[in-house]
Backbone and ligand atoms as CSV (ligand in chain L), in Angstrom:
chain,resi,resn,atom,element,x,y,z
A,1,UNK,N,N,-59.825,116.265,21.552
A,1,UNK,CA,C,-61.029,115.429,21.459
A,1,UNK,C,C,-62.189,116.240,20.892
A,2,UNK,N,N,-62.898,115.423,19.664
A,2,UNK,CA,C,-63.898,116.540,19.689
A,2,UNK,C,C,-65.673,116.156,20.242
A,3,UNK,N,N,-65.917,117.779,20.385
A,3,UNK,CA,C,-67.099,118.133,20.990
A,3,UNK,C,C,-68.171,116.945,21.510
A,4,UNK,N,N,-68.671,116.597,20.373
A,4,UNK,CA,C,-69.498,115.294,20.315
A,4,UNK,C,C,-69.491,114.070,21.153
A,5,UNK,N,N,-67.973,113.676,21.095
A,5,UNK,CA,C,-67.331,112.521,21.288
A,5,UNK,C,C,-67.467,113.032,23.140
A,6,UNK,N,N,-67.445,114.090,23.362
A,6,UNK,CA,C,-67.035,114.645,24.797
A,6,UNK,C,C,-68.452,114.853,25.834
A,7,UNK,N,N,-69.629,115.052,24.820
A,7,UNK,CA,C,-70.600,115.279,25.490
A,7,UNK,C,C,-71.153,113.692,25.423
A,8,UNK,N,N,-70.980,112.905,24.523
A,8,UNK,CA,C,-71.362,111.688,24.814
A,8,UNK,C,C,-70.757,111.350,25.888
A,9,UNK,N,N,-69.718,110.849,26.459
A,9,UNK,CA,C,-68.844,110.176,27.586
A,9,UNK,C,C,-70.010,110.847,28.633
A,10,UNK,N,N,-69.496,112.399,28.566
A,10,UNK,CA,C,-70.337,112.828,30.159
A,10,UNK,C,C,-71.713,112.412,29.992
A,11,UNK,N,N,-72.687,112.556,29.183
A,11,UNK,CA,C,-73.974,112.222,28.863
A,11,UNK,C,C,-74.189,110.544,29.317
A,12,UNK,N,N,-72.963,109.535,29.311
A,12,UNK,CA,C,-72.639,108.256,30.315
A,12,UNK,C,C,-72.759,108.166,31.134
A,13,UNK,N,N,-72.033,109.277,31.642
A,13,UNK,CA,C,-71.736,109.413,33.208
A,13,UNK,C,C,-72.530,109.517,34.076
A,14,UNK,N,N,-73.207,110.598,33.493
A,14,UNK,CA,C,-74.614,111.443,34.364
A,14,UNK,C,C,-76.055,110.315,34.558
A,15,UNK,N,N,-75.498,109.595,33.283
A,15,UNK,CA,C,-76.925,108.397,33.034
A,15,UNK,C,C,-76.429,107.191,33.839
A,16,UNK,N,N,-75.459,106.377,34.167
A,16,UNK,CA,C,-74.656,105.702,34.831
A,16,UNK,C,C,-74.984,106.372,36.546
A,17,UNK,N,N,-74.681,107.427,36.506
A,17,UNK,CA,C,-74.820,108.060,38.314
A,17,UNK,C,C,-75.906,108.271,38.737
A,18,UNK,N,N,-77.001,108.825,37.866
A,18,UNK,CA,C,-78.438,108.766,38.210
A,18,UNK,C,C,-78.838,107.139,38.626
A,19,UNK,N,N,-78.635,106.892,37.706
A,19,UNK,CA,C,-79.048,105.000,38.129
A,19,UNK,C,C,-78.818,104.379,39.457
A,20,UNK,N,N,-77.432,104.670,39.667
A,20,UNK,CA,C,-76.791,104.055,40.981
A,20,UNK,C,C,-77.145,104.705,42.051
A,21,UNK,N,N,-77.366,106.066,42.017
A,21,UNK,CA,C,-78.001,106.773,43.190
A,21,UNK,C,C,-79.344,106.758,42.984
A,22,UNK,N,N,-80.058,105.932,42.169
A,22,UNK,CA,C,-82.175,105.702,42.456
A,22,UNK,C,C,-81.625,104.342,43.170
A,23,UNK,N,N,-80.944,103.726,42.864
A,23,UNK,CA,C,-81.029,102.351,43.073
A,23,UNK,C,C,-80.586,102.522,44.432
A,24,UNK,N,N,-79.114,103.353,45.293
A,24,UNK,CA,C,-78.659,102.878,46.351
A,24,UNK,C,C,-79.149,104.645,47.010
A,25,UNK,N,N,-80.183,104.625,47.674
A,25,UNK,CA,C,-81.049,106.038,48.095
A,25,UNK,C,C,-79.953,105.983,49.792
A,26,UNK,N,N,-79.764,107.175,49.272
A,26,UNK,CA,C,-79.206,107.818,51.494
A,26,UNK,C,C,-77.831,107.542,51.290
A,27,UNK,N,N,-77.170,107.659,50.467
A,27,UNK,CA,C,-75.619,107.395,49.916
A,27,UNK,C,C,-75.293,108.417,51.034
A,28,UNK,N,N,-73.779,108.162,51.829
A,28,UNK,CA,C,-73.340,109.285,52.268
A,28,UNK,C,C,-72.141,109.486,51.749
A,29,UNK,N,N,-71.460,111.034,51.759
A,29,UNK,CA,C,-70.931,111.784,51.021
A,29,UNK,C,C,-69.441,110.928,50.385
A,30,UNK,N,N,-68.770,110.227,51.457
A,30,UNK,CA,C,-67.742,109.349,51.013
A,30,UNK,C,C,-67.964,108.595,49.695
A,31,UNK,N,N,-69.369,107.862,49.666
A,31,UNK,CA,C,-69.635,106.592,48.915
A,31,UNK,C,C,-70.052,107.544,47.545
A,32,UNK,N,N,-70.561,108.579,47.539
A,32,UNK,CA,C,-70.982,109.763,46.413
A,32,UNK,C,C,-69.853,109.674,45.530
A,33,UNK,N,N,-68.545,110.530,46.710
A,33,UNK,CA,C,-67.664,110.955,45.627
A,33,UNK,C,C,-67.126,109.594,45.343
A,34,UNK,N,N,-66.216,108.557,45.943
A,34,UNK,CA,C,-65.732,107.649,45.651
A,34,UNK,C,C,-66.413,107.062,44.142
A,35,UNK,N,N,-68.145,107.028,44.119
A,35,UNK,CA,C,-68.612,106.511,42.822
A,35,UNK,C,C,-68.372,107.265,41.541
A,36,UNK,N,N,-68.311,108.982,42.064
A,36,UNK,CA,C,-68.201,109.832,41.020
A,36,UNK,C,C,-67.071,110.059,40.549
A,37,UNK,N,N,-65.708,109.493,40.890
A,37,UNK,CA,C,-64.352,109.271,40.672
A,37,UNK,C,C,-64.371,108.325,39.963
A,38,UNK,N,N,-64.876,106.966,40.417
A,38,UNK,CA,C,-64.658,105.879,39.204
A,38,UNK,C,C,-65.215,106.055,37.969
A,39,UNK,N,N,-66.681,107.012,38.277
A,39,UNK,CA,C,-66.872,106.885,37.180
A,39,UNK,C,C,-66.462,107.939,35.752
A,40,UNK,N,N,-65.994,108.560,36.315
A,40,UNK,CA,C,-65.570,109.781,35.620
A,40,UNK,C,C,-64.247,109.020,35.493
A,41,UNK,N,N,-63.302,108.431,35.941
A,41,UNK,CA,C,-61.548,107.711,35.389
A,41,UNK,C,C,-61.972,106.995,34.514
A,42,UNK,N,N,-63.077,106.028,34.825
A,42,UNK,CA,C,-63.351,104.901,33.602
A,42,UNK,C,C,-63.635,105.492,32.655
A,43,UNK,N,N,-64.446,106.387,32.593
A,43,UNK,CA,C,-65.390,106.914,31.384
A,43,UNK,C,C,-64.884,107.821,30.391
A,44,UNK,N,N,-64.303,108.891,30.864
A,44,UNK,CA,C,-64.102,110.051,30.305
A,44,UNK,C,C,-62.498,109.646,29.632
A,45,UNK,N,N,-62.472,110.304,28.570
A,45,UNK,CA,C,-60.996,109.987,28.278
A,45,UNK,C,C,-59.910,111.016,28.314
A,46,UNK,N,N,-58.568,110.731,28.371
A,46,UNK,CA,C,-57.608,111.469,28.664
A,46,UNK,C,C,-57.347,111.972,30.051
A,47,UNK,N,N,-57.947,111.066,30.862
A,47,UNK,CA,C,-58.233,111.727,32.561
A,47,UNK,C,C,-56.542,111.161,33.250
A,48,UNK,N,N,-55.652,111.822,34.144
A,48,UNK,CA,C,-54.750,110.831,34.595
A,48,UNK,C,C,-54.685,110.791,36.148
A,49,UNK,N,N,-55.500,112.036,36.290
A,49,UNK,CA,C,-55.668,111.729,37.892
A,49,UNK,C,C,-57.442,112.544,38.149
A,50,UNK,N,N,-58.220,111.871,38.858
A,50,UNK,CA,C,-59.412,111.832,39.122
A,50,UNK,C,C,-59.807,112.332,41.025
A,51,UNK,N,N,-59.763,113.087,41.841
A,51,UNK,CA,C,-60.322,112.757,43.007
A,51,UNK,C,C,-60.850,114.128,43.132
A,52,UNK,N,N,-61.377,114.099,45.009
A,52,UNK,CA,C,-61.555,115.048,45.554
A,52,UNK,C,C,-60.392,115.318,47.237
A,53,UNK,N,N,-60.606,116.663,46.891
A,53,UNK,CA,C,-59.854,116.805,48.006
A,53,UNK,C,C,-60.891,117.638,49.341
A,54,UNK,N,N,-60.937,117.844,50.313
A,54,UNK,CA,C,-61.886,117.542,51.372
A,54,UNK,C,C,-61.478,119.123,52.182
A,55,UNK,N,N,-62.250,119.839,52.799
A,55,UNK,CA,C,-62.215,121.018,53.005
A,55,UNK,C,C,-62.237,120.566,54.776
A,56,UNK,N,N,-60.996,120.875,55.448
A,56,UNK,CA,C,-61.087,119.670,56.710
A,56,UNK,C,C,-61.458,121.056,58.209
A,57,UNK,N,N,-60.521,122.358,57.863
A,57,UNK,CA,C,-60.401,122.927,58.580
A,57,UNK,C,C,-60.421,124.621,58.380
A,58,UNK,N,N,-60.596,125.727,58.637
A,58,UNK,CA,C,-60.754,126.785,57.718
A,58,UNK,C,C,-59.164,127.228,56.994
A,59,UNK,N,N,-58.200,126.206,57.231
A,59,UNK,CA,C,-57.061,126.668,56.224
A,59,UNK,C,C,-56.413,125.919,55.394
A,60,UNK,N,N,-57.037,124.239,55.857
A,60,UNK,CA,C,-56.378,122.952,54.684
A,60,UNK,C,C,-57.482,121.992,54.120
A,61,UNK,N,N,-57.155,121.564,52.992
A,61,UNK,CA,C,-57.946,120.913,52.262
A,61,UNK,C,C,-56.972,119.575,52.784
A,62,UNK,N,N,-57.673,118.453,52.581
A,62,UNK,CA,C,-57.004,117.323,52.944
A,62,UNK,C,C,-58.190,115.942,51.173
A,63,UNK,N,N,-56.537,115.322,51.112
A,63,UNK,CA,C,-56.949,114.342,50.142
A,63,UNK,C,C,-58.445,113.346,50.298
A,64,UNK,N,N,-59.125,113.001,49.422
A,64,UNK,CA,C,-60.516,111.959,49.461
A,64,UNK,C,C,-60.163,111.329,48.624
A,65,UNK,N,N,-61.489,110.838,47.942
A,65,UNK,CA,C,-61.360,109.539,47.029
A,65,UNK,C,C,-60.600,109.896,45.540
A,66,UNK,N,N,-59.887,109.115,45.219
A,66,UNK,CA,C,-59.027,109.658,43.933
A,66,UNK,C,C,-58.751,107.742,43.485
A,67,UNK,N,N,-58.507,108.446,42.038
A,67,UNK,CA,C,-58.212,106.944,41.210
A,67,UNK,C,C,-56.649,107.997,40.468
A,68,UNK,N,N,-55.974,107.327,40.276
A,68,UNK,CA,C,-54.620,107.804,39.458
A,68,UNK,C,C,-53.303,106.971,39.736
A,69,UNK,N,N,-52.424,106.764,39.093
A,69,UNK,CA,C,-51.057,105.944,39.253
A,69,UNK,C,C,-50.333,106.556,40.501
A,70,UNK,N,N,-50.486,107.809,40.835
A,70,UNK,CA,C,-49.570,108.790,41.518
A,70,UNK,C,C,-49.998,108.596,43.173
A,71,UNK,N,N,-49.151,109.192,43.887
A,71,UNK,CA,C,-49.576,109.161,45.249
A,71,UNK,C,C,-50.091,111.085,45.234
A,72,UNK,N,N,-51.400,111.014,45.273
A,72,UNK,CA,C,-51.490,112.668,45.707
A,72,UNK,C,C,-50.757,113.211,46.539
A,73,UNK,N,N,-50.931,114.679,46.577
A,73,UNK,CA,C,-50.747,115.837,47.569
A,73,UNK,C,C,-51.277,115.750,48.745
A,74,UNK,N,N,-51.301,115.403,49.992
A,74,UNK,CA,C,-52.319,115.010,51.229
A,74,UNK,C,C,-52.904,115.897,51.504
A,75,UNK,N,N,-52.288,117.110,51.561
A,75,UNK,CA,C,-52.702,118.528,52.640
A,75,UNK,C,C,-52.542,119.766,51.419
A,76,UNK,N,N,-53.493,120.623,51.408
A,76,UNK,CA,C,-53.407,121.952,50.148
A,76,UNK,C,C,-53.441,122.709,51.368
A,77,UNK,N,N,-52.981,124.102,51.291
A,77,UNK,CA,C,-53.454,125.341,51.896
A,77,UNK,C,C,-54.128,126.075,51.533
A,78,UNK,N,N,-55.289,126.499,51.986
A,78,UNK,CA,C,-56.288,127.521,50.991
A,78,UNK,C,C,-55.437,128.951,50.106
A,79,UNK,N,N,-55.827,129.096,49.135
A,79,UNK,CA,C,-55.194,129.783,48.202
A,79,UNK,C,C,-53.761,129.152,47.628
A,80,UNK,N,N,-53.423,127.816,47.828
A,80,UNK,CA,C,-52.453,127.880,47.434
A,80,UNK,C,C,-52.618,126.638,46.416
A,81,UNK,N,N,-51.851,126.484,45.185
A,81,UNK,CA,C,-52.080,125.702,43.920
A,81,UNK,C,C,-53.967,125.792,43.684
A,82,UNK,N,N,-54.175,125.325,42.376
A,82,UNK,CA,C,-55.430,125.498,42.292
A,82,UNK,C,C,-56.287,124.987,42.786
A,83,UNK,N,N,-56.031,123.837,43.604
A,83,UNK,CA,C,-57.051,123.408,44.172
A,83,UNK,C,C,-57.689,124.196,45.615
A,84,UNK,N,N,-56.461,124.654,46.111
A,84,UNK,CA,C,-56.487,125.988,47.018
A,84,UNK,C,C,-56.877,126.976,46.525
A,85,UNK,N,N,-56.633,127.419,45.332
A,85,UNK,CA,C,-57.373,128.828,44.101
A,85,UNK,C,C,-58.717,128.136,44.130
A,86,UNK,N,N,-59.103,127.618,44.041
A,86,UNK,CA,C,-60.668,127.281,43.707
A,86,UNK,C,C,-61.713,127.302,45.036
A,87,UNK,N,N,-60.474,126.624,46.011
A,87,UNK,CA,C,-61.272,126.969,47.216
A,87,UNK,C,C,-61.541,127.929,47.264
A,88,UNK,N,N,-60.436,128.817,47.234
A,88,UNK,CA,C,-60.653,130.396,48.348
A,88,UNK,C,C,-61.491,131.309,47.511
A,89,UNK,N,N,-61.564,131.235,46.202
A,89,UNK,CA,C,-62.677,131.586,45.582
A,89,UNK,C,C,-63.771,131.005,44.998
A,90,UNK,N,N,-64.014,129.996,45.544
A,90,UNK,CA,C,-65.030,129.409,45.099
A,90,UNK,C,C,-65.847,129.298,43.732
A,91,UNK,N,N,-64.839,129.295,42.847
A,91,UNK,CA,C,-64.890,129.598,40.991
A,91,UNK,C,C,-63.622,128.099,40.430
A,92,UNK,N,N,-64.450,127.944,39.017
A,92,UNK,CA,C,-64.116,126.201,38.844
A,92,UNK,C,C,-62.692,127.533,38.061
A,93,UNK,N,N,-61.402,126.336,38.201
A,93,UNK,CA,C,-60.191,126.712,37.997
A,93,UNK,C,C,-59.774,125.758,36.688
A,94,UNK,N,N,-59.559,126.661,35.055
A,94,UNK,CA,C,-59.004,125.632,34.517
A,94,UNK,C,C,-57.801,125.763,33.879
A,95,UNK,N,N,-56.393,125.316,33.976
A,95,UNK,CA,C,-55.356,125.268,33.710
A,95,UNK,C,C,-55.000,124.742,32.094
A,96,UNK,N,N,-54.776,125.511,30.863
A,96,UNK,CA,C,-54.880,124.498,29.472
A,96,UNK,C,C,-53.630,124.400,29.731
A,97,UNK,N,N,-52.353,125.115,30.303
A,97,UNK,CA,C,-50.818,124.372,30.288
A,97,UNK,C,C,-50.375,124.299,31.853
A,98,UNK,N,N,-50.688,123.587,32.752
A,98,UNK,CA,C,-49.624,123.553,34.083
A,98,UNK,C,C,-48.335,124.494,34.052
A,99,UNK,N,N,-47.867,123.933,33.033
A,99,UNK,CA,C,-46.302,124.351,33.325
A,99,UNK,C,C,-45.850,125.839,33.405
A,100,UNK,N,N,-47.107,126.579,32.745
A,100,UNK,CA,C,-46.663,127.851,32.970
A,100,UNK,C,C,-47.653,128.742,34.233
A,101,UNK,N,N,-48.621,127.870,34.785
A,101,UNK,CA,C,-49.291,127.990,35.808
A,101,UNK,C,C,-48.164,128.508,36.596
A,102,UNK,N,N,-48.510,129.635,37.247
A,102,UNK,CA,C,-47.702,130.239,38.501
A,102,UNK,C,C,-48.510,129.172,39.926
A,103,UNK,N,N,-49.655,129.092,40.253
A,103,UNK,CA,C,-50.180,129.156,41.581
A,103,UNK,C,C,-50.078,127.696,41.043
A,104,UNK,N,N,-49.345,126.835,41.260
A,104,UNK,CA,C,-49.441,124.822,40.713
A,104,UNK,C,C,-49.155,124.212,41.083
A,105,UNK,N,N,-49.284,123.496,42.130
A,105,UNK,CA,C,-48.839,122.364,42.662
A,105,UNK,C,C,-48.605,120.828,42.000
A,106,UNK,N,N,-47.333,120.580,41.832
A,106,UNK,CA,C,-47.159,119.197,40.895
A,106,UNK,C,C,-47.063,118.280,41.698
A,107,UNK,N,N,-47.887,117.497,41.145
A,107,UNK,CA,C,-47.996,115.834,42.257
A,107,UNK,C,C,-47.140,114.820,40.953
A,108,UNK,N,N,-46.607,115.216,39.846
A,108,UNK,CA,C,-46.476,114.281,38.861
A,108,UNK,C,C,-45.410,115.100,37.650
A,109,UNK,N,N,-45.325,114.217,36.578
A,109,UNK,CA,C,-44.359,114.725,35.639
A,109,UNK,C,C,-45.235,114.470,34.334
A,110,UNK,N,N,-46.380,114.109,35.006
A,110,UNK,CA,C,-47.417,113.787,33.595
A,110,UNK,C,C,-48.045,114.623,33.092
A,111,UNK,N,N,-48.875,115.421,34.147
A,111,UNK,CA,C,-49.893,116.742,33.853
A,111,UNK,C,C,-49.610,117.540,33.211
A,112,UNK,N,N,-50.277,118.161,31.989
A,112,UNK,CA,C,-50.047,118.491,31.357
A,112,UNK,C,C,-51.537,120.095,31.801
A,113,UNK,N,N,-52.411,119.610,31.960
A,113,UNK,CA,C,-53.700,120.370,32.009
A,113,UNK,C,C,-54.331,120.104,33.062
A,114,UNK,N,N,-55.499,120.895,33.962
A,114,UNK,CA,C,-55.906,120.469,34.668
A,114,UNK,C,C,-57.348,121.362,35.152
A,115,UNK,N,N,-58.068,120.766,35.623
A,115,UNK,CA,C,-59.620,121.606,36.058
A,115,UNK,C,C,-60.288,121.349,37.494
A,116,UNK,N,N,-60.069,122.304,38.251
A,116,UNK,CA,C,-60.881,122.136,39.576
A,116,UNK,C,C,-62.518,122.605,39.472
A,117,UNK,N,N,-63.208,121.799,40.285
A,117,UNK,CA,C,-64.323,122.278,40.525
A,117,UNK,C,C,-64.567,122.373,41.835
A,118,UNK,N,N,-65.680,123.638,42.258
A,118,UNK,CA,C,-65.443,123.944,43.513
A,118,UNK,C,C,-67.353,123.092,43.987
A,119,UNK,N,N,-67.214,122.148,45.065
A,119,UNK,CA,C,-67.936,121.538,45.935
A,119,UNK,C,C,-68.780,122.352,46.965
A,120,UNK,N,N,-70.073,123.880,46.332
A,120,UNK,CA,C,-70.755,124.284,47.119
A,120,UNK,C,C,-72.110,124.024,47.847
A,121,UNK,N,N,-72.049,123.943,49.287
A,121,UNK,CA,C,-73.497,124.322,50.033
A,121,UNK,C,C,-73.717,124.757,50.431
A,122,UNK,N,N,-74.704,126.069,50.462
A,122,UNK,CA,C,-75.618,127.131,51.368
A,122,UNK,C,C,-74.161,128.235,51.193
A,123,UNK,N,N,-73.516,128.255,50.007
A,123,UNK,CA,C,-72.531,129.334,49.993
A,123,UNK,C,C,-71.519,129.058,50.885
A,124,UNK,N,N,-71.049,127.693,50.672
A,124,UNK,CA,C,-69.707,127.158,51.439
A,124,UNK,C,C,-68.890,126.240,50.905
A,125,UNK,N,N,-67.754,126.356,50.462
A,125,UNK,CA,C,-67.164,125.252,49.687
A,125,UNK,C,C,-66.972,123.881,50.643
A,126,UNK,N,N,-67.113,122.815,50.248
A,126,UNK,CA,C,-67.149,121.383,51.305
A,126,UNK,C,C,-66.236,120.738,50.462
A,127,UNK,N,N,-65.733,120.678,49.286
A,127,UNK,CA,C,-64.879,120.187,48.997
A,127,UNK,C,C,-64.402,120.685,47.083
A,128,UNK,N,N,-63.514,120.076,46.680
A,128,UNK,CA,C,-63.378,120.750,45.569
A,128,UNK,C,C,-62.973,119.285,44.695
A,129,UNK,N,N,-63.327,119.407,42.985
A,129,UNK,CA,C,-62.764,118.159,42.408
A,129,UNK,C,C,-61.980,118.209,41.651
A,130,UNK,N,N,-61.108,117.410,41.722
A,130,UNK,CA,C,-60.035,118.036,40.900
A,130,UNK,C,C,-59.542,116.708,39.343
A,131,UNK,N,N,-59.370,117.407,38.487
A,131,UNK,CA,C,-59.122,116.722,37.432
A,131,UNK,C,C,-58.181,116.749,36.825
A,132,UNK,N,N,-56.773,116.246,36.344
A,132,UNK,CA,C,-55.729,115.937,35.737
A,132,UNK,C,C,-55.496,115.474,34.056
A,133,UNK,N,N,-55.281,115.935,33.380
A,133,UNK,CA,C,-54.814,115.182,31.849
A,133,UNK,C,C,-53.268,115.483,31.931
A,134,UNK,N,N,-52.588,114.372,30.666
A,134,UNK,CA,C,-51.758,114.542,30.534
A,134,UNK,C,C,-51.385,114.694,29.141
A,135,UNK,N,N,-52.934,115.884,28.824
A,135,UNK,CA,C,-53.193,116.256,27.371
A,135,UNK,C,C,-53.029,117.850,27.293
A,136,UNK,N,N,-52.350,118.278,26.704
A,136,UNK,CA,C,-52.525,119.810,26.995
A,136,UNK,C,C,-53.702,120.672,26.605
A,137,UNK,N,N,-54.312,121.675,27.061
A,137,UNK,CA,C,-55.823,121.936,26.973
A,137,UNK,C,C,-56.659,121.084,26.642
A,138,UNK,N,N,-57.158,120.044,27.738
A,138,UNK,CA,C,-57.605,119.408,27.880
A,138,UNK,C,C,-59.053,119.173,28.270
A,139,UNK,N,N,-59.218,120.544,28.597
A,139,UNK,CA,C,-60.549,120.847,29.399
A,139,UNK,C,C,-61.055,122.103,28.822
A,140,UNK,N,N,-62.186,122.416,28.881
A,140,UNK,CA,C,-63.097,123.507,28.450
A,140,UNK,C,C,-64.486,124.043,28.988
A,141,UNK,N,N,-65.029,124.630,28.734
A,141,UNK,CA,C,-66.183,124.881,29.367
A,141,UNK,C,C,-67.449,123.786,29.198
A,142,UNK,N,N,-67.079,122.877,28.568
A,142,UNK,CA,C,-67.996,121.798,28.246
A,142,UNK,C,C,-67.810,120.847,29.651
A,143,UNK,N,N,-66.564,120.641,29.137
A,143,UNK,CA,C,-66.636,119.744,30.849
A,143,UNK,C,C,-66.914,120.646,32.015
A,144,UNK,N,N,-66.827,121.847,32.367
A,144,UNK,CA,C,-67.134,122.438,33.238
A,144,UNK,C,C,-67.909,122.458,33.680
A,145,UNK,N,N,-69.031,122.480,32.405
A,145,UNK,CA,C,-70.586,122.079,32.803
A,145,UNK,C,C,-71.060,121.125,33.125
A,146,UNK,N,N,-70.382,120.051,32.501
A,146,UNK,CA,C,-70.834,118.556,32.717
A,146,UNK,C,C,-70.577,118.202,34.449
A,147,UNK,N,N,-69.253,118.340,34.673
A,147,UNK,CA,C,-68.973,118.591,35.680
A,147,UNK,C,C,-69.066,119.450,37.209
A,148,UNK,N,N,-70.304,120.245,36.677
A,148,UNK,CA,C,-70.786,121.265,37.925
A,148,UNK,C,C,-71.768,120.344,37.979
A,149,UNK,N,N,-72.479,119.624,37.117
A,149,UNK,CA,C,-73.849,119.200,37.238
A,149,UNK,C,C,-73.819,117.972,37.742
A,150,UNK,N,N,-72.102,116.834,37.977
A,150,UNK,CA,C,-71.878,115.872,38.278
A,150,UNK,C,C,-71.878,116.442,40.116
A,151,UNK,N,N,-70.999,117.313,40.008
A,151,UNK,CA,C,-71.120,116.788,41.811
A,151,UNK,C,C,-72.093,117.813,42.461
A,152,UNK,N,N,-73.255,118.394,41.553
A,152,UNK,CA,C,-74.652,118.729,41.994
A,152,UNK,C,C,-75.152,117.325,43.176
A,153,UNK,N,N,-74.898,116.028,42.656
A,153,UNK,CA,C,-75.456,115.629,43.318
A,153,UNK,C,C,-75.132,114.935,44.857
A,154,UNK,N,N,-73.613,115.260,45.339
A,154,UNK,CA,C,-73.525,115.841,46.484
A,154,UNK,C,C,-74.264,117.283,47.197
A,155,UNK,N,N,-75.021,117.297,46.634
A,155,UNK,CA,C,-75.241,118.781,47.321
A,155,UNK,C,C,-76.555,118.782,48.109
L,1,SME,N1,N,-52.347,120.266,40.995
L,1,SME,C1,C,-53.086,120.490,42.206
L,1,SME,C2,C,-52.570,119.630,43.326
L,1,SME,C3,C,-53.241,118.309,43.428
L,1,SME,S1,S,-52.587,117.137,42.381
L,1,SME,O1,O,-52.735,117.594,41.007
L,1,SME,C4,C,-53.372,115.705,42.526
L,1,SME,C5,C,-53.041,121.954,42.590
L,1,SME,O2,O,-52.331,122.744,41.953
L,1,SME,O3,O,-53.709,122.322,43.551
């Protein structure tokens, strides 16, 4: 996909989520991400799985709001696949081929690429987001950015 085409979509998104959060003020964290999932599946293209996964206990992440054909992963272990890599270091994780990913947890036969972002407050991860294509290098530091600045507003 190129550049342009990529910062427009997110440049949607961000203008689309500002709106809905002036309009619906004191959102709590469920109703946040749940909006920031739809709107990022609808919007963005090449997405095949969209959610967050939820930081429940100091050693498992447990599934949240997600849009995708697939039944997720319920339970991650910290450090383990990237969404567990992103936790335990608290650094956005981006995968351009799965398949040769060592640390990967497959929920699917589609994924091709994939990008976590890590969900910080006061220097604590609360949850992490995780993003799916079934495009190979699919992701870049563009969305990275777009995407740190999307679930800024959980924070
Ligand atoms: N691939 C993730 C697991 C979650 S599913 O992709 C929805 C990982 O390696 O942590």
């Amino acid at each position: 996909m190129n550049q342009p085409n990529k910062v427009q979509e997110y440049e949607k998104v961000l203008d689309l989520l500002e709106h809905f959060l002036k309009k619906y003020q004191n959102l709590g964290r469920n109703a946040i991400e749940t909006s920031i999932v739809s709107l990022l599946k609808n919007n963005i293209s090449g997405l095949f799985f969209v959610g967050f996964y939820e930081v429940i206990d100091e050693n498992y992440l447990e599934v949240g709001p997600y849009q995708s054909t697939i039944l997720a992963t319920p339970r991650i272990e910290k450090g383990k696949g990237q969404c567990g890599q992103c936790w335990a270091e608290g650094k956005v994780q981006i995968q351009e081929d799965v398949k040769v990913c060592q640390n990967y947890i497959a929920c699917d036969n589609e994924t091709q690429s994939e990008i976590v972002i890590p969900v910080i407050k006061n220097g604590v991860v609360q949850s992490v987001l995780d993003i799916d294509s079934e495009h190979l290098s699919r992701f870049d530091e563009v969305d990275s950015k777009y995407l740190q600045r999307i679930v800024e507003y959980l924070i």
